[in-house]
C-alpha positions, 0 to 999 in steps of 0.5 A, spaced: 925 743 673 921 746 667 916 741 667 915 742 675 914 750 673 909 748 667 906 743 672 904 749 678 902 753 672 897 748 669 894 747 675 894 754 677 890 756 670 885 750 670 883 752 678 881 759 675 879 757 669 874 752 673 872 758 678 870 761 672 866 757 669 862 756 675 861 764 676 857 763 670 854 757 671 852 760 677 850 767 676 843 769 677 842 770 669 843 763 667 839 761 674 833 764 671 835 761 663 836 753 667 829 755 670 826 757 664 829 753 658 833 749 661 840 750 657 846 752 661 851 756 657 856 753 653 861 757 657 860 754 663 860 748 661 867 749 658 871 752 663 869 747 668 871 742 664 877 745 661 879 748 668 879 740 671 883 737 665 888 743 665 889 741 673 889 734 671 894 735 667 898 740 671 898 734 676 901 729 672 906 734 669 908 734 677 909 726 677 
């Protein structure tokens, strides 16, 4: 029972952390730095990449 719980919260919290990371990535400011520069931040990129493990490892807490 405790892992299925620890399970939903992972997958609960990498949904938000990837949401969030797609808010900056997709926000106009960052927008106007990809065309200018071409960088994207390091935020972004992490909370996307954290909220997909963070899910994943949610799900597999759930097996």
């Amino acid at each position: 029972m405790k892992n299925k719980i620890i399970g939903i919260v992972l997958i609960v919290a990498g949904i938000a952390l990837f949401v969030w990371g797609y808010d900056i990535y997709d926000s106009v400011g960052t927008q106007i730095t990809r065309a200018v520069s071409g960088d994207s931040p390091i935020e972004a990129w992490a909370g996307m990449i954290g909220g997909g493990i963070c899910v994943l490892l949610g799900i597999k807490q759930l097996t």
